[in-house]
C-alpha positions as CSV (number, residue, x, y, z in Angstrom):
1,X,-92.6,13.1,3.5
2,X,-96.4,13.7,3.1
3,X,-98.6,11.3,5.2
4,X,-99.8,9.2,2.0
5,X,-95.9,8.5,1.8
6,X,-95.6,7.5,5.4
7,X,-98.5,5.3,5.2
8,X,-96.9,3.5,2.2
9,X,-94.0,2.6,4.4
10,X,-95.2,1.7,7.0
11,X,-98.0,-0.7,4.7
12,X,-94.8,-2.3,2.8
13,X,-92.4,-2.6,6.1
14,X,-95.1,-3.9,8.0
15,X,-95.2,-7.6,6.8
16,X,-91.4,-8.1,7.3
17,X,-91.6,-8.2,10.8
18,X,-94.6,-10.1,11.1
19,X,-92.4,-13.0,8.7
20,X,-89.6,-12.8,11.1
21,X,-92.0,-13.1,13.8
22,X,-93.6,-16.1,12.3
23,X,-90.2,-17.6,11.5
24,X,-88.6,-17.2,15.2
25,X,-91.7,-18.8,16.1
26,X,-91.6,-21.8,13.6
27,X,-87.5,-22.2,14.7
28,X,-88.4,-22.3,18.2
29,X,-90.9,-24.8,17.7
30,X,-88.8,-26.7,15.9
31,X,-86.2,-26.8,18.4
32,X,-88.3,-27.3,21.5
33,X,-90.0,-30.3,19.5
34,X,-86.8,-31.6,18.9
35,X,-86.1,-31.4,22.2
36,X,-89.1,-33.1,23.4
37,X,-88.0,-35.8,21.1
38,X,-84.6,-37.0,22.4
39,X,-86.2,-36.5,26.3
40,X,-89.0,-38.9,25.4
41,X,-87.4,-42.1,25.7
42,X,-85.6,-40.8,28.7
43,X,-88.9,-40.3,30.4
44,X,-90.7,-43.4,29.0
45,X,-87.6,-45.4,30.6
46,X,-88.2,-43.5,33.6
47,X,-91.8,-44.2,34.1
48,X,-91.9,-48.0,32.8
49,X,-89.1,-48.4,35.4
50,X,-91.2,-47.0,38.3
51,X,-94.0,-49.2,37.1
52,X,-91.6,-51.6,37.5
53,X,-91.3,-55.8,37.9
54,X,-91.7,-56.5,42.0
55,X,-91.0,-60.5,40.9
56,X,-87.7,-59.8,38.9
57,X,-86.2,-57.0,40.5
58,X,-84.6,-59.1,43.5
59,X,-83.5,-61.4,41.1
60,X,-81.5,-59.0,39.1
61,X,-80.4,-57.0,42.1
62,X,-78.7,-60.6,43.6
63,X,-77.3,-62.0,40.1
64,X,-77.3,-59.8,37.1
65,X,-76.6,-56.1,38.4
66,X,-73.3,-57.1,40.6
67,X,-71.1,-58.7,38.0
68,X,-72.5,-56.4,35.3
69,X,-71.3,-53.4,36.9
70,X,-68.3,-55.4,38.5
71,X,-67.1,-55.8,34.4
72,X,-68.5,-52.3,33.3
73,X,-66.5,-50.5,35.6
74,X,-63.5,-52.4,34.7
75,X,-63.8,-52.6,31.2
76,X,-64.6,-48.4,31.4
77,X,-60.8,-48.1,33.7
78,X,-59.2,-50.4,30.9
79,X,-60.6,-48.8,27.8
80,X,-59.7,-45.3,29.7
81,X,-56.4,-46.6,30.5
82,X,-55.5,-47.6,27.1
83,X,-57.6,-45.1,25.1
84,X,-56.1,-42.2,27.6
85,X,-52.3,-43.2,27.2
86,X,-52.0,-44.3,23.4
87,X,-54.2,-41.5,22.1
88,X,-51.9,-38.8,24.1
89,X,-48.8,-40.5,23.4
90,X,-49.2,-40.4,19.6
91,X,-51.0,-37.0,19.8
92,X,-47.8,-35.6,21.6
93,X,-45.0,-37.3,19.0
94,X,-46.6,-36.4,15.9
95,X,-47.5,-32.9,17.1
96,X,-43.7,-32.2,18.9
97,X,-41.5,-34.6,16.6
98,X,-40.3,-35.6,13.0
99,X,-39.4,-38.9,12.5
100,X,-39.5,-41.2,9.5
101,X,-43.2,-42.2,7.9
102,X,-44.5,-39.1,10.6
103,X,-46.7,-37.6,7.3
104,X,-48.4,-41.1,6.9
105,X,-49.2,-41.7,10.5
106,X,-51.1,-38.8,10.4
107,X,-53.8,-39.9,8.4
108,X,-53.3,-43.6,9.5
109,X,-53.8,-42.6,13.6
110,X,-57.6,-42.4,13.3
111,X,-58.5,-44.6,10.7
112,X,-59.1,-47.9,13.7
113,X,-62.7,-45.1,14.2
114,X,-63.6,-46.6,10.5
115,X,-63.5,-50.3,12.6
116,X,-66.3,-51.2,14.2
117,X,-65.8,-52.7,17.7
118,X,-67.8,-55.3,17.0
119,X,-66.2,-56.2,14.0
120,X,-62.4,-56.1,15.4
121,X,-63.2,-58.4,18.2
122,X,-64.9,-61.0,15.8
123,X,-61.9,-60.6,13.9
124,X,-59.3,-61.2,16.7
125,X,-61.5,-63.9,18.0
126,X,-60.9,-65.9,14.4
127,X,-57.4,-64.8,14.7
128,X,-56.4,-66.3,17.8
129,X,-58.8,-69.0,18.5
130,X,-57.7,-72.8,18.6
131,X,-57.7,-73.0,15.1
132,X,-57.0,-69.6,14.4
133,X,-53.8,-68.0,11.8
134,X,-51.8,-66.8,15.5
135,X,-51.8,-70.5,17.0
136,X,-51.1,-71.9,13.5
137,X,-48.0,-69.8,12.9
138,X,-46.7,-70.4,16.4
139,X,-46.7,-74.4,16.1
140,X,-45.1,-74.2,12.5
141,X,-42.6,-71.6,12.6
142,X,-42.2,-71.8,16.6
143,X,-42.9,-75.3,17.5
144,X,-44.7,-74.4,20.5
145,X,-47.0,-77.3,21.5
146,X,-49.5,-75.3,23.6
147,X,-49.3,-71.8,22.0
148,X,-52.6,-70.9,23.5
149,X,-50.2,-69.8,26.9
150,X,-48.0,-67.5,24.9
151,X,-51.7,-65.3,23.7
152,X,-53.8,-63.4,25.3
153,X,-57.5,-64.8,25.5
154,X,-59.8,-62.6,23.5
155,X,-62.4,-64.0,24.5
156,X,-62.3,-62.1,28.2
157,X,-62.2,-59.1,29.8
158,X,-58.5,-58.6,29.0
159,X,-59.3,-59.4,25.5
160,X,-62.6,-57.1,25.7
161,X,-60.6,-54.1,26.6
162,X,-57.2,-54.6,24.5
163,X,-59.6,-54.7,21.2
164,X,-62.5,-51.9,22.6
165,X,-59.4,-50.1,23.7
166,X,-57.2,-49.9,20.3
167,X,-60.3,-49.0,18.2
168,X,-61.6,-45.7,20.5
169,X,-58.0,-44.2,21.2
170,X,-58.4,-42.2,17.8
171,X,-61.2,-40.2,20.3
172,X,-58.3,-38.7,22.8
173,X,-55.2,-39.0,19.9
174,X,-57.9,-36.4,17.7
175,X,-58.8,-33.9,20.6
176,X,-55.5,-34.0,22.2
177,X,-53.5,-33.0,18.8
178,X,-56.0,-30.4,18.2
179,X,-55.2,-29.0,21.7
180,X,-51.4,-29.5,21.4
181,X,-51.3,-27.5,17.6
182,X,-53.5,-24.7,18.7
183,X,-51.2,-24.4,22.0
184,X,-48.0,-25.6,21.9
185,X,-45.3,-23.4,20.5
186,X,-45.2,-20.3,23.1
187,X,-45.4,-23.3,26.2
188,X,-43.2,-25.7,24.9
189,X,-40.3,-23.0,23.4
190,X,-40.1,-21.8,27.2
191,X,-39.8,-25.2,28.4
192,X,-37.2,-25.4,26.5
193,X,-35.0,-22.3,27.5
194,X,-35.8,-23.0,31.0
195,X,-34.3,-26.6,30.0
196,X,-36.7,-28.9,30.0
197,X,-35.8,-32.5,28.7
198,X,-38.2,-34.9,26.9
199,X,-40.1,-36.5,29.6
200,X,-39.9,-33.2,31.5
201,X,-41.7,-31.5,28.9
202,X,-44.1,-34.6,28.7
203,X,-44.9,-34.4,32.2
204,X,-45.0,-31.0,33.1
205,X,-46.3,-29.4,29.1
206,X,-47.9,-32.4,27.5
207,X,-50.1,-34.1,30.2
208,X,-51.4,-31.1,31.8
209,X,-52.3,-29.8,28.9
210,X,-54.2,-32.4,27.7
211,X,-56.4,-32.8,30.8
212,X,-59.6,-30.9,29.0
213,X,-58.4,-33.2,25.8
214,X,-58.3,-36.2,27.8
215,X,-61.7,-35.3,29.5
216,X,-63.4,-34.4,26.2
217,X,-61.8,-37.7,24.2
218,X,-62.1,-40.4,27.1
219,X,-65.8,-39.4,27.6
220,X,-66.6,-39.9,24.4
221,X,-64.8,-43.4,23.7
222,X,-66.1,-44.7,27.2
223,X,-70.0,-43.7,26.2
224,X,-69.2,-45.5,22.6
225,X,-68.0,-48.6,25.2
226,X,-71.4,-48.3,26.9
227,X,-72.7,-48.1,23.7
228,X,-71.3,-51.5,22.4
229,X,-73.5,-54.3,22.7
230,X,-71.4,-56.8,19.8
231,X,-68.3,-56.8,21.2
232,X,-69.3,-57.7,24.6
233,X,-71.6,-60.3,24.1
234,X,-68.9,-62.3,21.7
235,X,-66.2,-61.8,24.0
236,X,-68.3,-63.2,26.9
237,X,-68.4,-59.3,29.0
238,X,-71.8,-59.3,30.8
239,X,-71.6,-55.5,30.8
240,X,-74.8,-53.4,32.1
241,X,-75.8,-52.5,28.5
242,X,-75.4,-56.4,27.3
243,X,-77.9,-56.9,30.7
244,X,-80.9,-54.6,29.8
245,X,-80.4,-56.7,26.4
246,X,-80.6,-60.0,28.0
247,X,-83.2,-59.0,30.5
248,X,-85.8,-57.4,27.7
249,X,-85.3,-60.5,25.1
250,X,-84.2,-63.3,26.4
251,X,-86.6,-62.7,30.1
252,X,-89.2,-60.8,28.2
253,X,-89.2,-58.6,30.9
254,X,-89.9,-54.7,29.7
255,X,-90.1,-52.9,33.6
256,X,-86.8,-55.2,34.5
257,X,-84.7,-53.7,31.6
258,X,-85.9,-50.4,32.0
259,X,-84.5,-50.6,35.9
260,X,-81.1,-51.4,34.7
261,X,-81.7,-48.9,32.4
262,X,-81.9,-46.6,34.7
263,X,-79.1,-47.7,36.7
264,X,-76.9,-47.1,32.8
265,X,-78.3,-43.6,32.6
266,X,-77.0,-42.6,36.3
267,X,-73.8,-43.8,34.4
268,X,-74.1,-41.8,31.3
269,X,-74.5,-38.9,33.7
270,X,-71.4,-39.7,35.9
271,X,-69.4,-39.4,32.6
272,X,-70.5,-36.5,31.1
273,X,-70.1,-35.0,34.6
274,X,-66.8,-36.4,34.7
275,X,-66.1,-34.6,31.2
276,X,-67.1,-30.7,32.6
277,X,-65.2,-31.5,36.0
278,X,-62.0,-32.4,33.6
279,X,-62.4,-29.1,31.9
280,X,-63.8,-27.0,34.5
281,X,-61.4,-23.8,34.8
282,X,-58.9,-25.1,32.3
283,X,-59.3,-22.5,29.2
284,X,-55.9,-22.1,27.9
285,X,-55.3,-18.5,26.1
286,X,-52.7,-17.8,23.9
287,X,-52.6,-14.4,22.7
288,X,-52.9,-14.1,18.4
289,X,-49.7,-13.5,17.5
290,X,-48.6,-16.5,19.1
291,X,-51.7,-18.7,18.2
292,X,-48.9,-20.8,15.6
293,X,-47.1,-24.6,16.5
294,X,-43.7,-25.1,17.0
295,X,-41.4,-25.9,14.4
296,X,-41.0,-30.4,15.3
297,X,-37.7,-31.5,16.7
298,X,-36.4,-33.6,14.3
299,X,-35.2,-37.2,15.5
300,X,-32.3,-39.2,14.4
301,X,-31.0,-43.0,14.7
302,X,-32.9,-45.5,17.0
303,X,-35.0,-42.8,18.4
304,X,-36.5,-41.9,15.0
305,X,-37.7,-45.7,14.8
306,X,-38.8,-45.8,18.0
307,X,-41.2,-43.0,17.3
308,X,-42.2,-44.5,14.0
309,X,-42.7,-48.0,15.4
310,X,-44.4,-46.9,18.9
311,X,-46.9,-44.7,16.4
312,X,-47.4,-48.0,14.0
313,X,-48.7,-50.2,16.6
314,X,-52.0,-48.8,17.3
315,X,-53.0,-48.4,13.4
316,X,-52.0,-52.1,12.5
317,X,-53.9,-53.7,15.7
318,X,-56.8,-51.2,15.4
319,X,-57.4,-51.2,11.4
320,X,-54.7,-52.7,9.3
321,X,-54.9,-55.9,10.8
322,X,-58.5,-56.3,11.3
323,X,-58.6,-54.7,7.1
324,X,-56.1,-57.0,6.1
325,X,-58.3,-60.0,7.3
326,X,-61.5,-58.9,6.1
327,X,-60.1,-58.7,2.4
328,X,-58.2,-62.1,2.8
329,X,-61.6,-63.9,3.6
330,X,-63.4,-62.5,0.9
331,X,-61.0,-63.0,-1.2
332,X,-60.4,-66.9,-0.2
333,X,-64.0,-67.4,0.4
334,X,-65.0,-66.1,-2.8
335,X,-67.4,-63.9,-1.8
336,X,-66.8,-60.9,-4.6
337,X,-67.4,-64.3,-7.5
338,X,-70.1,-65.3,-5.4
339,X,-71.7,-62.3,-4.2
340,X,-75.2,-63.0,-2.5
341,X,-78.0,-61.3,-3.7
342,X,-79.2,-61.0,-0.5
343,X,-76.3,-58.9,0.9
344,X,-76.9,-56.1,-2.4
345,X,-80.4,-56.1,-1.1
346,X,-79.3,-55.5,2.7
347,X,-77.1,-52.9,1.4
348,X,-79.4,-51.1,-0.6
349,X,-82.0,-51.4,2.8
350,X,-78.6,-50.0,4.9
351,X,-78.1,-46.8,2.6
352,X,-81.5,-45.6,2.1
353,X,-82.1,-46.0,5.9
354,X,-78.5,-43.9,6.8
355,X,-79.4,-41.7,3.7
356,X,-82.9,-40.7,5.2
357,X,-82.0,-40.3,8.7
358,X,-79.0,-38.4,7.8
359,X,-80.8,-35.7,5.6
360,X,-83.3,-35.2,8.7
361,X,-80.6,-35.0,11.2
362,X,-78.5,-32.4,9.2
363,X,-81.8,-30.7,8.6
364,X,-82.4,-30.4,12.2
365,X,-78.8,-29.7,12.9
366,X,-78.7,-26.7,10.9
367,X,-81.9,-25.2,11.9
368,X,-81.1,-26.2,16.0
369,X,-77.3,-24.4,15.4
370,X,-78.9,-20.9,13.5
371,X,-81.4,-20.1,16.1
372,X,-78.2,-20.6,18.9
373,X,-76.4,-18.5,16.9
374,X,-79.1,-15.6,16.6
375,X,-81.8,-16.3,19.1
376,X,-79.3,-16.5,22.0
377,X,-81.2,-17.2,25.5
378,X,-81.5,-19.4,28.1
379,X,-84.4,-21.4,26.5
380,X,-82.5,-22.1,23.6
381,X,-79.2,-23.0,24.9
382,X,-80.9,-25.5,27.2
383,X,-83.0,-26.9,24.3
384,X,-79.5,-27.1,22.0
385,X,-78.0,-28.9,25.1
386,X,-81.0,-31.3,25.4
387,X,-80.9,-31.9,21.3
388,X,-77.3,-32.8,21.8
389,X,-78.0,-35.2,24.7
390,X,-78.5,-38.3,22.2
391,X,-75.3,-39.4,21.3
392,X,-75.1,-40.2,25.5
393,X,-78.0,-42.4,25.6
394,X,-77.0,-45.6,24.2
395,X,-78.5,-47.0,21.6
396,X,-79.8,-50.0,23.4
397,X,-81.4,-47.9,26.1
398,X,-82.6,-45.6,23.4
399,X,-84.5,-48.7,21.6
400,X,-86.0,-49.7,25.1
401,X,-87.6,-45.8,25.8
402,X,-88.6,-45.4,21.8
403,X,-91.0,-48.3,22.0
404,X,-93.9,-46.9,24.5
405,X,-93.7,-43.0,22.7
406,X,-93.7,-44.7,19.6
407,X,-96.4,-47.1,20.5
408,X,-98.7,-44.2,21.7
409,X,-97.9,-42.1,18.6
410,X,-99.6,-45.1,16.6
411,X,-102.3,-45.3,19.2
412,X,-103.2,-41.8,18.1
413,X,-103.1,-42.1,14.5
414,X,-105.3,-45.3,14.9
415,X,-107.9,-42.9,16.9
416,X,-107.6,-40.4,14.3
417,X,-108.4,-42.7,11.4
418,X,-111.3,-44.3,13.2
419,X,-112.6,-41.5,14.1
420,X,-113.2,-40.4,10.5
421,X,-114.7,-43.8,9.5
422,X,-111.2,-45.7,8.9
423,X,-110.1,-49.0,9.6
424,X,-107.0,-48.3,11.3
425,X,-103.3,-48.1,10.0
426,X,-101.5,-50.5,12.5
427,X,-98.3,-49.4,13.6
428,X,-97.2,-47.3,11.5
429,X,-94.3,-45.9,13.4
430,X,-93.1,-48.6,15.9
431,X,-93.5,-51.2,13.6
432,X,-91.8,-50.1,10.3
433,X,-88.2,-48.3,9.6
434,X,-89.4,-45.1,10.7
435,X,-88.5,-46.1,14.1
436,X,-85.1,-46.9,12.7
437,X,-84.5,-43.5,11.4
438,X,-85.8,-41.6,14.2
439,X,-83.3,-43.6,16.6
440,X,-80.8,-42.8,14.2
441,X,-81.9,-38.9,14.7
442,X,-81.7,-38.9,18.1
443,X,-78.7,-40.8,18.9
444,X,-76.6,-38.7,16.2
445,X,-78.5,-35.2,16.5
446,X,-75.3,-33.9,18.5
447,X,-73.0,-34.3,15.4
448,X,-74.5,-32.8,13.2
449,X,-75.3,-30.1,15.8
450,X,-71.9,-29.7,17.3
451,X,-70.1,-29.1,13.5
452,X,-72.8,-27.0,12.6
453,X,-72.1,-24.9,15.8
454,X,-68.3,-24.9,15.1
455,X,-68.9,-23.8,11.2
456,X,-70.9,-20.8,12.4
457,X,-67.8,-20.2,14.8
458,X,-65.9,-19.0,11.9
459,X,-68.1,-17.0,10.4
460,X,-67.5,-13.3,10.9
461,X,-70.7,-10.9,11.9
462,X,-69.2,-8.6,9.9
463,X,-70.6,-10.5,6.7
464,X,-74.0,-10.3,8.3
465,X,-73.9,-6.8,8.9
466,X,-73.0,-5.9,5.5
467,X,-75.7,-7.7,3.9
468,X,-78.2,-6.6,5.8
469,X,-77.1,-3.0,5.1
470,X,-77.7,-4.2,1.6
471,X,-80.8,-5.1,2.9
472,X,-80.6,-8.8,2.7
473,X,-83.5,-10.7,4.7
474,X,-82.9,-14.2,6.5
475,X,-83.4,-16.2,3.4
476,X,-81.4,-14.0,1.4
477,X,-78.3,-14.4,4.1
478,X,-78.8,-18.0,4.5
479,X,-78.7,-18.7,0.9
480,X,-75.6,-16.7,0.0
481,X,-73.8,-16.2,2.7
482,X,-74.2,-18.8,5.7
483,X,-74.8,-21.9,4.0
484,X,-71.7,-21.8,1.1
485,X,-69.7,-21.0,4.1
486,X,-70.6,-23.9,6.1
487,X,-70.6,-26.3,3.1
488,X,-67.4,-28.2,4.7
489,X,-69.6,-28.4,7.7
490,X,-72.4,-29.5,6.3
491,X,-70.1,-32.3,4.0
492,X,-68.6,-33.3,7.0
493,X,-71.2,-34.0,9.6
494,X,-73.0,-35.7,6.7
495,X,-70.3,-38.3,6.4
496,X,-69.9,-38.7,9.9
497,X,-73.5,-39.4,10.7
498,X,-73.9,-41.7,7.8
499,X,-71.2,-43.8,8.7
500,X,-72.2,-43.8,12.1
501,X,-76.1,-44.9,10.5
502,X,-74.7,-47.5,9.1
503,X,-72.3,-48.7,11.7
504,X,-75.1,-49.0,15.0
505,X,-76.0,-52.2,15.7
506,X,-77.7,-52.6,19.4
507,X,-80.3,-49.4,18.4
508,X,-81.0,-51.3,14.8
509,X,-80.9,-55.1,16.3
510,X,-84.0,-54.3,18.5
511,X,-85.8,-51.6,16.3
512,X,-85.8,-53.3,12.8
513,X,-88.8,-54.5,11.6
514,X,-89.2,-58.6,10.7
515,X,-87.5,-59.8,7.6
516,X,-85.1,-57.0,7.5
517,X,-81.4,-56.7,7.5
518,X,-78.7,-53.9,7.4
519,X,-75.2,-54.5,6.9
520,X,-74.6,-53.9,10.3
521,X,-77.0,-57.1,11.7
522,X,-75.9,-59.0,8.4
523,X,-72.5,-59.5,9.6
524,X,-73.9,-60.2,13.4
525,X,-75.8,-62.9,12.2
526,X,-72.7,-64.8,10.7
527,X,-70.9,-64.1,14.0
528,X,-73.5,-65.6,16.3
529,X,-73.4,-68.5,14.1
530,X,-69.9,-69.0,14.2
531,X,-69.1,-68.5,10.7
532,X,-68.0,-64.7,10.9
533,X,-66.2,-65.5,7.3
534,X,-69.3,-65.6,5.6
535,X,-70.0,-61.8,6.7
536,X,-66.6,-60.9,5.8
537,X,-67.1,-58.9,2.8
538,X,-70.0,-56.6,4.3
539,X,-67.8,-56.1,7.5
540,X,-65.5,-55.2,4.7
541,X,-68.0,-52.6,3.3
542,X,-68.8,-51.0,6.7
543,X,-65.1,-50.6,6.9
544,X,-64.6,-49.2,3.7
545,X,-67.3,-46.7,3.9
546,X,-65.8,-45.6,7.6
547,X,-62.7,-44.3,5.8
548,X,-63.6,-41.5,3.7
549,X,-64.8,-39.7,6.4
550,X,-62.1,-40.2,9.1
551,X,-59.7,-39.0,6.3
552,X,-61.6,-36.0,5.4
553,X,-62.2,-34.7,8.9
554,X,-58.2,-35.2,9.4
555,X,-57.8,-33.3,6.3
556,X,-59.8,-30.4,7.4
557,X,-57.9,-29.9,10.2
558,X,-54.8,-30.3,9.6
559,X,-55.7,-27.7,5.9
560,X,-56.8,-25.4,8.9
561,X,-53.7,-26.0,11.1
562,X,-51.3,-25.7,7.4
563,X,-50.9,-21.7,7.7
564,X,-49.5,-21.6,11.5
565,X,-47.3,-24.9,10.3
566,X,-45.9,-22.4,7.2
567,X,-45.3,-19.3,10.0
568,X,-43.7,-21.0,12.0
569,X,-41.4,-23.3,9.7
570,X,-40.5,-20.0,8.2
């Protein structure tokens, strides 16, 4: 090759690495900003808590702190008692047995995720309150004068975890029949030759091996039970997260609830630690040609029914009954002939707000999930773990540490503006739905980042290296090859966040700006009124838009469980 030909190359190849340069730099910016973002309210907490309230602090140390942690801690051992032995339970039947309606209960299992907490327990308190449809049937049918005695109190801590706890088992039932279909056959078929009964192989297969599926599942469903703010407050449980609440709105006291705060983060942190000391050293490996399920015992007579009914329970107290009531009031209220203007106006406010933070959060998740999967380093992986540390923080301690950021973000556009002449622009962040949206971002980046993560997990390098022999750049993979493969991905962590947008309440009760309602803060107005009724039909609506993606993430895995369910049926 003559020098004027070597010069050539080396003039055309020489701006390709200079874009790839310039793009890992962009993606690494990207990601460390993102980072920056979800540890801003962390730190802002921090530091307004060090800053601190000398006059209120005793206060809350004497009277608020002891009982909230007194009914946190057991609200968190009820939730994980109930959460930990309902979700395994049915996990472990549908996965080992047949029994009658067994195809229907596993789509039913996780539809009480589509259910709100809040909205169950304003539900069960209508139902079994003095005047409510449980006392009423008791005195007629029953003719029990004080039927109050034969109910349980909903309006307690009992009641708090009995309705917190049948809406979040789907968490545990979800991980723990993943676990038992990926790992069950070769395990349980020598149980069985060695012979095991039932409760032996429950005990000694089932349980241990749903320790890193109990530890993954009850971490999540107790950080959603930190999370909840409606629930608790209607059913009277002064939990730490209802305290930084109270302390911030009804005391007006920014340093006191940034102290409890801090005391809820030191929580946060005991759970997730919790979580990596369930699955520390607990990688179960099954070599390929076993990687299939064994083929379900099939049940017959009383035991069949058993099964059927013991599975039943937990979808009719966690969604069919709270469903069933919600369409009864708005059907006897009238609400669908009457439909409130305002409520179509709320809804439209609810879906563009979910709609724009979701687009930004799958945005972020994507990018945040390729440079992990092909900038691999230390720096990264610490800044994917931070990105993902949202979905811990809940969302009322994540309104509390937005506000000061936010605030100073404003202070600096204002300085900007005036310094070229302007007037000002107010706040333009912390005082408008932007601050919405980015809460929504932060507190759901680890979705969208965690399905993202998983759809590049089954994505083969050897597509990459073929293209790229074809001499495919970045862009020209991306497009054709990485993102039609991650499509049901994509699809799916944009359902899941936008239900989840729509859902939050505590985040979007103390970040929405005056005169503006979602769906979500719609129906908590009714409640605090005592007229829940009156919200019924966009309770309804937030239920209704919860199911489609429960049902399409169950129908992803069990289309990706189908094959070894074929093999091993053959």
């Amino acid at each position: 090759m003559s020098p004027l030909d070597n010069t050539t190359a080396r003039a055309m190849a020489s701006p390709r690495p200079l874009r790839l340069i310039s793009r890992r730099t962009a993606t690494y910016a990207v990601v460390l900003a993102v980072a920056g973002l979800v540890l801003a309210p962390i730190v802002s907490i921090v530091v307004t808590a060090w800053r601190g309230d000398a006059e209120l602090w005793p206060h809350l140390a004497a009277y608020v702190l002891p009982v909230a942690f007194r009914d946190t801690a057991l609200l968190l051992l009820g939730v994980a008692a109930i959460t930990g032995t309902v979700g395994v339970g049915t996990a472990w039947l549908v996965t080992t047995y047949r029994f009658p309606f067994r195809n229907a209960l596993l789509w039913l299992l996780p539809l009480p995720l589509a259910t709100p907490t809040y909205i169950v327990a304003y539900v069960y308190v209508d139902l079994f309150d003095a005047l409510g449809f449980a006392q009423r049937m008791l005195q007629a049918v029953f003719g029990i004068a004080s039927p109050a005695t034969w109910l349980i109190n909903v309006r307690s801590l009992p009641g708090a975890i009995f309705v917190i706890g049948f809406v979040l088992y789907p968490y545990v039932y979800l991980s723990a029949r993943a676990l038992f279909q990926m790992q069950s056959a070769p395990l349980i078929e020598a149980a069985r030759i060695l012979g095991a009964t039932r409760w032996r192989l429950i005990r000694d297969v089932a349980l241990p091996l749903a320790r890193p599926a109990l530890a993954v599942g009850l971490s999540l469903a107790l950080l959603e039970t930190l999370n909840d703010i409606g629930a608790s407050e209607y059913l009277g449980v002064r939990t730490v997260t209802l305290s930084v609440f109270t302390t911030w709105l009804n005391r007006s006291s920014l340093p006191g609830a940034a102290q409890i705060s801090c005391f809820m983060l030191a929580i946060v942190m005991a759970l997730v630690m919790l979580e990596r000391h369930g699955r520390r050293r607990r990688g179960y490996g099954i070599p390929a040609q076993d990687a299939r399920m064994t083929a379900p015992i099939v049940l017959h007579g009383s035991t069949a029914w058993l099964a059927t009914f013991v599975c039943a329970v937990p979808v009719v107290i966690g969604f069919a009954l709270p469903a069933g009531y919600l369409l009864h009031a708005t059907l006897a209220r009238g609400l669908l002939s009457g439909f409130d203007p305002a409520l179509g106006r709320h809804a439209i406010v609810t879906v563009a707000l979910a709609a724009a933070a979701t687009a930004v959060t799958i945005l972020l998740g994507l990018i945040i999930a390729t440079a992990w999967q092909f900038a691999r380093g230390r720096l990264m992986a610490a800044c994917s773990n931070v990105a993902s540390l949202g979905y811990a923080i809940p969302g009322t301690v994540l309104a509390l540490g937005l506000l000061a950021p936010l605030v100073l973000v404003d202070e600096a556009l204002n300085a900007m503006v005036r310094l070229f002449g302007g007037a000002g622009i107010g706040l333009l962040l912390a005082g408008s739905a932007a601050a919405l949206v980015i809460a929504y971002v932060i507190r759901f980046l680890a979705i969208s980042i965690g399905l993202m993560r998983a759809g590049f997990a089954r994505i083969t390098r050897d597509f990459d290296d073929a293209a790229r022999l074809l001499g495919a750049g970045p862009a020209a993979l991306a497009r054709t090859i990485h993102l039609p493969l991650l499509r049901p991905a994509v699809w799916g962590a944009a359902l899941l966040v936008f239900v989840d947008c729509l859902k939050e309440l505590p985040a979007t009760l103390l970040l929405r700006p005056l005169n503006v309602e979602t769906l979500a803060t719609y129906v908590y107005q009714f409640a605090t009124r005592g007229d829940f009724e009156e919200g019924a039909l966009a309770a309804l609506l937030i239920v209704a838009a919860g199911v489609l993606p429960i049902m399409h993430m169950t129908g992803i895995a069990d289309a990706a469980m189908a094959p070894d369910v074929e093999a091993s049926s053959a």
